[in-house]
Backbone as CSV, one residue per row, in Angstrom:
resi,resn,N_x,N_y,N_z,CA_x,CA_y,CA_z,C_x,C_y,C_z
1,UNK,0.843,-1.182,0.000,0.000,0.000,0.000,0.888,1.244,0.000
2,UNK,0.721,2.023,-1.300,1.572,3.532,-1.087,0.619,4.290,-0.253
3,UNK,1.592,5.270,0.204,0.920,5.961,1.234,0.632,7.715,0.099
4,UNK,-0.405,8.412,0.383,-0.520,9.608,-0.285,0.253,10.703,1.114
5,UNK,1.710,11.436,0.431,2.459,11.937,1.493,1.527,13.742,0.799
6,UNK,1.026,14.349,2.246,1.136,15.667,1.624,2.252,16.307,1.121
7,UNK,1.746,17.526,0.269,2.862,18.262,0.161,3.744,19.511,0.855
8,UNK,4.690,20.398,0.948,5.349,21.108,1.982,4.003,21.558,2.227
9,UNK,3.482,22.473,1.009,2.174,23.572,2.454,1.431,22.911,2.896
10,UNK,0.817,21.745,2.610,-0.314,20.458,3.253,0.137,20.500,4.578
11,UNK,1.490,19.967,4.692,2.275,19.503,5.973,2.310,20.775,6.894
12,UNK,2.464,21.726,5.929,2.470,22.920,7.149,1.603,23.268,7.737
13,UNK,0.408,23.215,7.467,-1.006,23.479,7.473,-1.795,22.295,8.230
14,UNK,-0.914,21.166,8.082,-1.304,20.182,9.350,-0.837,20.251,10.107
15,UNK,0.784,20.496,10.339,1.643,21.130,11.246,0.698,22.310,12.239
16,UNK,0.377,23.149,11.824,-0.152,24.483,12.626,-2.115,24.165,12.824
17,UNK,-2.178,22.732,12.917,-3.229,21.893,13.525,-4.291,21.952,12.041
18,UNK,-4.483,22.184,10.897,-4.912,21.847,9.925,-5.536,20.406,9.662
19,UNK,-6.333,20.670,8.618,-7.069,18.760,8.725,-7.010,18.444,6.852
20,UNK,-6.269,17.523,6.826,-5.877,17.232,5.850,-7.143,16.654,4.933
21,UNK,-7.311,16.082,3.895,-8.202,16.195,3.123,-8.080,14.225,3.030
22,UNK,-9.597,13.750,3.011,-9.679,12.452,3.738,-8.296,11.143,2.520
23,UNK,-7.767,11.867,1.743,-6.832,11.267,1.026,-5.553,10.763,1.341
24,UNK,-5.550,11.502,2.190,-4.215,11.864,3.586,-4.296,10.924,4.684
25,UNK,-5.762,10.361,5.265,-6.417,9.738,6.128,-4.874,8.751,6.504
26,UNK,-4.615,7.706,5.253,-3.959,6.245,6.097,-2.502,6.941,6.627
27,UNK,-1.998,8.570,5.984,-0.657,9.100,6.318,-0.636,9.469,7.403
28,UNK,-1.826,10.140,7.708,-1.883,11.030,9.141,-1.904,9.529,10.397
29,UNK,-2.530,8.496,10.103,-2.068,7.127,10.733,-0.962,6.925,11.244
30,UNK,-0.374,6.956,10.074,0.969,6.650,10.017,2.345,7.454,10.425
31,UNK,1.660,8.395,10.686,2.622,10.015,10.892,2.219,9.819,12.250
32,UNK,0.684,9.173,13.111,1.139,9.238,14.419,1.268,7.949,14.903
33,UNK,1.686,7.166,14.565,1.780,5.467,14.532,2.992,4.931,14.597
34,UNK,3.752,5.505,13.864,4.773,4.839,13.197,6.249,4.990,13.905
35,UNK,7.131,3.980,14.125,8.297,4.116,15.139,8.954,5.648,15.278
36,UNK,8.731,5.945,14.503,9.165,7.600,15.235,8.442,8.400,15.028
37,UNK,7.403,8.167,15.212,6.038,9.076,15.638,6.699,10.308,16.617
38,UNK,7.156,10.001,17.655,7.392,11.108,18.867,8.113,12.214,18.156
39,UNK,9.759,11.373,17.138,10.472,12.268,16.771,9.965,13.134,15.612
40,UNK,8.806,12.669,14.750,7.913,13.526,13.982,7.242,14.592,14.852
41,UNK,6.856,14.233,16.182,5.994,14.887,16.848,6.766,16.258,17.242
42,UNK,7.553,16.062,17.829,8.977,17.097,17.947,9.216,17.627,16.939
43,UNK,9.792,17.513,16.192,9.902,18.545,14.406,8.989,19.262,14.421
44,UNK,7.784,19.037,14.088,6.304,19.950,13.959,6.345,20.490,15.639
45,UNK,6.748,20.409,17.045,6.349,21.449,17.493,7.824,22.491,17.580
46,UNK,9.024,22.211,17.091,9.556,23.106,16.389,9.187,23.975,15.252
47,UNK,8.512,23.087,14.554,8.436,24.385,13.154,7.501,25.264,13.857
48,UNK,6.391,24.765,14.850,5.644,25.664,15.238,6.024,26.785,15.891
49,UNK,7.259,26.108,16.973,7.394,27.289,17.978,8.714,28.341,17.196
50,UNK,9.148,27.900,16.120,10.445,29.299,15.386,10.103,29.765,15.271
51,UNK,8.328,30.191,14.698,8.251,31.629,13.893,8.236,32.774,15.613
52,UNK,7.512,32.340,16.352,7.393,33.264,17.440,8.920,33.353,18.186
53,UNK,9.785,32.243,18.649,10.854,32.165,18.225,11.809,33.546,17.569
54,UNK,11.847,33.318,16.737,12.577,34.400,15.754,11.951,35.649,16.199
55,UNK,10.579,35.863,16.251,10.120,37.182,15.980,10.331,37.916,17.829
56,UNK,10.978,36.765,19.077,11.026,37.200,20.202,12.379,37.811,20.147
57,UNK,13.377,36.891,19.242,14.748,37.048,19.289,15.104,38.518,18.613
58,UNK,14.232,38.881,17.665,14.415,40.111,17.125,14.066,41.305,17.689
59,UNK,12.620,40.845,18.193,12.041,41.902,19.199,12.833,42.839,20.686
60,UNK,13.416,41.372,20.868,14.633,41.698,22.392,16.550,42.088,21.635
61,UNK,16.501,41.670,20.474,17.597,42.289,20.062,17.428,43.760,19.267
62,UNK,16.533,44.271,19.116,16.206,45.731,18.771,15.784,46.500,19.498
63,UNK,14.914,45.957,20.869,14.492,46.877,21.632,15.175,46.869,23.272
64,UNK,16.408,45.704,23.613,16.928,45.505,24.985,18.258,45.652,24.365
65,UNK,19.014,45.700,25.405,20.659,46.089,25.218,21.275,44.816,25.614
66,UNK,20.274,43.561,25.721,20.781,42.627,26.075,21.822,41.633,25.007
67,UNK,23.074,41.463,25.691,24.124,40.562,24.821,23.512,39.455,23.683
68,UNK,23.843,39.584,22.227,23.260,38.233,21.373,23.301,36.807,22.467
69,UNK,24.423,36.752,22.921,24.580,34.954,23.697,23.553,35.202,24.652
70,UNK,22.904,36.305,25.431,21.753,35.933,26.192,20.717,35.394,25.439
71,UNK,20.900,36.018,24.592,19.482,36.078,23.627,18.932,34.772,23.097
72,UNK,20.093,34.398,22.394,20.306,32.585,22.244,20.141,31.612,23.037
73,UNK,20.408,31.428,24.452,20.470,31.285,25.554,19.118,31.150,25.779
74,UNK,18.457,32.291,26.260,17.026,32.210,26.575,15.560,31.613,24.935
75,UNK,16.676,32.060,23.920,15.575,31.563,22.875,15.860,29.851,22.918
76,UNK,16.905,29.375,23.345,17.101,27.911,23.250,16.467,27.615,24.230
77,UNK,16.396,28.356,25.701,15.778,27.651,27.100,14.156,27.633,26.747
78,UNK,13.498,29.111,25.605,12.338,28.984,25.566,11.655,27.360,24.654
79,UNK,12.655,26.988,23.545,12.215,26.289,22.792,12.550,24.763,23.784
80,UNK,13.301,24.490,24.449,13.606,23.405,25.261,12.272,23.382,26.183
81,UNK,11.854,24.365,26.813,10.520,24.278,27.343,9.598,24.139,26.628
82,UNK,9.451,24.516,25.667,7.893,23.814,24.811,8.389,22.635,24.489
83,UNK,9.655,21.946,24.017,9.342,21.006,23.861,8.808,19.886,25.036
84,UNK,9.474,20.246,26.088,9.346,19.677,27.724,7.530,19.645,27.188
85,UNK,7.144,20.526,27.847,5.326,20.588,28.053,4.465,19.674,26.571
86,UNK,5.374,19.835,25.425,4.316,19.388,24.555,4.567,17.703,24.270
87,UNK,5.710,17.538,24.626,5.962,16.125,24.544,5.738,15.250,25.688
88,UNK,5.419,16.014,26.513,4.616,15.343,27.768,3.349,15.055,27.743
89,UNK,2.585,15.232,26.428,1.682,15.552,26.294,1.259,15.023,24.566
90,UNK,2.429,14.324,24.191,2.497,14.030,22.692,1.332,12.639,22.442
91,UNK,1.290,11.915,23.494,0.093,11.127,23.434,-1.018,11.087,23.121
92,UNK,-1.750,12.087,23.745,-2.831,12.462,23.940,-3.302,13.632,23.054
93,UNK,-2.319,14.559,22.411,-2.042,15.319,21.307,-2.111,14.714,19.914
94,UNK,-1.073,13.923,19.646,-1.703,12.809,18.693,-3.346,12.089,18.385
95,UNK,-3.551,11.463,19.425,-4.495,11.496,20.023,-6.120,11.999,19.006
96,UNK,-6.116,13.629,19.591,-6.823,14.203,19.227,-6.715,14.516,17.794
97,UNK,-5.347,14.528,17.335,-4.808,15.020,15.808,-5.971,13.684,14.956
98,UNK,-5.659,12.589,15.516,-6.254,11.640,14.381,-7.995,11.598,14.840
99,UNK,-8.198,11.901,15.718,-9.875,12.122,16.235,-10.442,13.023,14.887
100,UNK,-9.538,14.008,14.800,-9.362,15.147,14.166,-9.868,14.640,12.508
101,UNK,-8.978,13.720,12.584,-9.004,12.871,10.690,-10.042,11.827,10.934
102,UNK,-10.920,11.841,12.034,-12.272,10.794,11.799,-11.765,9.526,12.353
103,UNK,-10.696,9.192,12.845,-9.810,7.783,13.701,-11.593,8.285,15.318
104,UNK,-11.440,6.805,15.485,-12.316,6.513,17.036,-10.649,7.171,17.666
105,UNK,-11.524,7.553,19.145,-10.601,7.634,20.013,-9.583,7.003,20.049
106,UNK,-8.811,6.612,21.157,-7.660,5.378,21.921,-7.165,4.538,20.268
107,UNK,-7.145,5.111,19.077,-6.879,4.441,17.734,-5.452,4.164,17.454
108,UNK,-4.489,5.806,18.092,-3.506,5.541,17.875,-2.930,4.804,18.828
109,UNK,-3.063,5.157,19.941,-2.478,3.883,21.102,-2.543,2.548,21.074
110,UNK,-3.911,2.244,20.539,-3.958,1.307,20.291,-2.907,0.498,19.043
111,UNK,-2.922,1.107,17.651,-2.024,0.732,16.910,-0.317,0.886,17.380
112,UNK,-0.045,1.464,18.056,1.219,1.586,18.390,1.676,0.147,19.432
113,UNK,0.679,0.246,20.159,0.821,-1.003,20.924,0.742,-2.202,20.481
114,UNK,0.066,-2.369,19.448,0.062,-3.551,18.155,1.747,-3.568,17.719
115,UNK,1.823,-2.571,17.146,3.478,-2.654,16.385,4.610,-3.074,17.133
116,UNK,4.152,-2.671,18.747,5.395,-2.935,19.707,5.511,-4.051,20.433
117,UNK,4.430,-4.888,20.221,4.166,-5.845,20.782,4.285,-7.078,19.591
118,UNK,4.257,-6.548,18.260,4.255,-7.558,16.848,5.479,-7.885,16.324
């Protein structure tokens, strides 16, 4: 079975919680299913959190007198904390993502626990 992969803006647009079009259905499965589901899960809440990201790093380097290495510093401690909170939380986030694409509840857990156990 080929899988139908979106394309960059599809992905981005599912990325920033978008609902893919029911063609997508067995990918979005598989995007939260699949042995590196988590490390997919992580990427997308990076792409999410750079743009605000960038636009903090610019904001505090044009308007504070604060050193670039703080700046970096605190933009790395901010993005290390979202990832902390959202991957604590990547379960149940997933979760809802495929509720989202018409999956019953407990769908992806369930398939994951199939694969790890098969």
């Amino acid at each position: 079975m080929e899988l139908s992969r979106p394309n960059a803006w599809q992905w981005l647009r599912y990325t920033f919680g978008g609902r893919l079009s029911d063609r997508y259905r067995d990918w979005v499965l598989y995007d939260a299913t699949c042995r590196t589901w988590l490390l997919r899960y992580a990427l997308r809440t990076v792409v999410q959190a750079l743009p605000w990201l960038i636009v903090g790093f610019v904001a505090l380097l044009v308007f504070t007198p604060v050193p670039v290495g703080l700046l970096f510093t605190a933009i790395g401690l901010a993005l290390v904390t979202s990832l902390y909170f959202t991957l604590t939380s990547a379960d149940e986030l997933a979760e809802a993502r495929l509720v989202k694409h018409g999956f019953e509840p407990g769908t992806g857990k369930s398939v994951r626990r199939e694969r790890r156990f098969s």
